[in-house]
C-alpha positions in Angstrom: -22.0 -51.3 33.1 -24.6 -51.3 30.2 -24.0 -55.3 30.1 -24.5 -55.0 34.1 -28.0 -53.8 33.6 -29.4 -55.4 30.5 -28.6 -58.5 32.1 -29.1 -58.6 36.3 -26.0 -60.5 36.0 -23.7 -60.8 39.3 -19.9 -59.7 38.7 -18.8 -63.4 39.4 -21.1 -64.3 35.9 -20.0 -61.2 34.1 -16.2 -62.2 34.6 -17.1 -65.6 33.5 -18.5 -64.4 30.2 -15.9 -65.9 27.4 -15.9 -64.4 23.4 -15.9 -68.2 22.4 -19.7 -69.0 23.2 -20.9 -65.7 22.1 -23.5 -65.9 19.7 -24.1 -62.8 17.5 -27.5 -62.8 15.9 -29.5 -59.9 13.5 -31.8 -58.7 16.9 -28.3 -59.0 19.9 -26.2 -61.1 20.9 -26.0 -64.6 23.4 -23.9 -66.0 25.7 -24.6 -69.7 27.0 -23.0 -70.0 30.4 -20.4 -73.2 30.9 -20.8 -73.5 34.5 -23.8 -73.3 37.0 -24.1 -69.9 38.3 -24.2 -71.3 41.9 -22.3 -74.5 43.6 -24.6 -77.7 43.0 -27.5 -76.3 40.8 -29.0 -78.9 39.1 -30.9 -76.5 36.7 -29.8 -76.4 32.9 -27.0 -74.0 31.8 -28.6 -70.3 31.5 -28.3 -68.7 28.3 -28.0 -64.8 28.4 -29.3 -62.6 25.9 -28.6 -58.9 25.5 -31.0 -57.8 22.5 -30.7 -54.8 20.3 -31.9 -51.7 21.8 -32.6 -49.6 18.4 -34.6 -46.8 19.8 -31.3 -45.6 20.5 -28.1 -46.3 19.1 -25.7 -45.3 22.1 -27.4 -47.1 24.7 -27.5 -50.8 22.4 -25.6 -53.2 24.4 -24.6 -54.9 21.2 -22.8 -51.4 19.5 -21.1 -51.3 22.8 -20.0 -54.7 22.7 -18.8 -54.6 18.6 -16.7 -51.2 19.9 -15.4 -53.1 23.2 -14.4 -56.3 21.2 -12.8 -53.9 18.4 -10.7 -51.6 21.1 -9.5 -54.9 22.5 -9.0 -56.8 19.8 -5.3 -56.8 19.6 -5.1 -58.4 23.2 -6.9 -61.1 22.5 -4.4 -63.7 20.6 -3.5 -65.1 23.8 -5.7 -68.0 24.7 -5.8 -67.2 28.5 -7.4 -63.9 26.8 -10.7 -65.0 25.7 -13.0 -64.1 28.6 -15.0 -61.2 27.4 -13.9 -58.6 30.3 -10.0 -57.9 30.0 -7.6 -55.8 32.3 -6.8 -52.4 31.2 -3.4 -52.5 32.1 -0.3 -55.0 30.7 -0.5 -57.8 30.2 -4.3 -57.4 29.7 -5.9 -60.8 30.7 -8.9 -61.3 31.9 -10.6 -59.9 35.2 -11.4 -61.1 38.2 -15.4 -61.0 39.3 -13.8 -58.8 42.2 -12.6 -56.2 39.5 -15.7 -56.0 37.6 -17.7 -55.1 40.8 -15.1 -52.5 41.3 -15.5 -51.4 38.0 -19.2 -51.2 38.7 -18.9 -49.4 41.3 -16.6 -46.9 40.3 -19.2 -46.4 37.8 -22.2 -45.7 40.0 -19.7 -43.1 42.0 -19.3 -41.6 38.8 -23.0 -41.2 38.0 -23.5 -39.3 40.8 -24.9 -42.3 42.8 -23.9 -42.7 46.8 -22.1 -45.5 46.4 -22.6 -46.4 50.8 -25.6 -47.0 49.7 -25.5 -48.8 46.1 -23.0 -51.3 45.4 -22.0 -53.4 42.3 -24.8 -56.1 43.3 -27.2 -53.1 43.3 -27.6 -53.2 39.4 -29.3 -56.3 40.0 -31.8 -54.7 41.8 -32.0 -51.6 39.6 -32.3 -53.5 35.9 -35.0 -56.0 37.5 -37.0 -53.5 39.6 -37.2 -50.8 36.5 -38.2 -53.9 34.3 -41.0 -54.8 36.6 -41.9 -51.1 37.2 -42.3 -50.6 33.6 -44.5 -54.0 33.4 -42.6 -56.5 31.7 -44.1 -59.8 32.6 -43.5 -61.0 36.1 -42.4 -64.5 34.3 -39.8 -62.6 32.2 -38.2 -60.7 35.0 -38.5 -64.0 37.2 -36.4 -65.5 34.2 -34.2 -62.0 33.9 -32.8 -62.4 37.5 -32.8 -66.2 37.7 -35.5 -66.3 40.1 -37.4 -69.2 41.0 -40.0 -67.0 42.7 -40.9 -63.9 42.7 -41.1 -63.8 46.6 -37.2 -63.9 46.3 -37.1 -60.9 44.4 -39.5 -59.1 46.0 -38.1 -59.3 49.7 -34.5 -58.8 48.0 -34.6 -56.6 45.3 -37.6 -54.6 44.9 -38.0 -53.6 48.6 -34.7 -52.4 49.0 -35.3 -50.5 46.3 -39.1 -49.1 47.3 -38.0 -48.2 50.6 -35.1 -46.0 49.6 -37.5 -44.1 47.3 -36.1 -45.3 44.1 -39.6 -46.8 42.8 -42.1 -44.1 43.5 
């Protein structure tokens, strides 16, 4: 979930995250995509970059990536085992991008959220919404949820958002 929200990612990006093209540095951690997200894109390959968060050790995407990659560590000597996201049951290979949202989702009815109304897409909305609310550069959120413009993400993301009350 935390990877969900530091990124905007979509589950179908998440799932195709893979432990060989992760890139640990001093300030977080990258992953450099091997595909186009979508069919036909003729952009350059996205890189993804969760940084440290160090105002707070237990909410730093990279501590909770060390701790997942540690707990999963014996799983992972198979090669169709080196996507970053693996099944918690036998034989432990990775997930589909259909799991994941699950997952997500499972999370959000945990939190208390109504999950009729929020689904796994909706941490899109959520990480790139509170980003903007708390003024991070329009360019940088426009990056964040691989917009092109921000017109996209405003009729999309923030106004679902703003017109349930989540923004006030």
């Amino acid at each position: 979930m935390w990877l969900a929200l530091f990124s905007s990612e979509r589950s179908s990006v998440l799932s195709d995250l893979d432990i060989q093209i992760l890139k640990k540095q001093p300030d977080g951690f990258t992953f450099t995509l091997t595909k186009p997200r979508n069919t036909g894109d003729p952009r350059p390959l996205t890189t993804i970059a969760f940084p440290c968060f160090k105002e707070d050790s237990t909410l730093c995407p990279l501590k909770c990536l060390e701790s997942y990659l540690n707990a999963t560590s014996e799983f992972r000597s198979l090669p169709e085992c080196k996507k970053l996201f693996l099944s918690t049951l036998r034989p432990h290979r990775h997930v589909s991008k259909s799991t994941i949202a699950r997952w997500l989702c499972d999370t959000v009815t945990a939190s208390g959220i109504d999950s009729t109304i929020f689904k796994a897409h909706s941490t899109r909305a959520t990480s790139t919404s509170t980003a903007a609310k708390k003024q991070l550069p329009l360019n940088d959120n426009l990056i964040m949820g691989d917009w092109t413009s921000f017109s996209t993400f405003q009729r999309f993301y923030y106004k679902l958002l703003l017109s349930l009350g989540f923004l006030m």
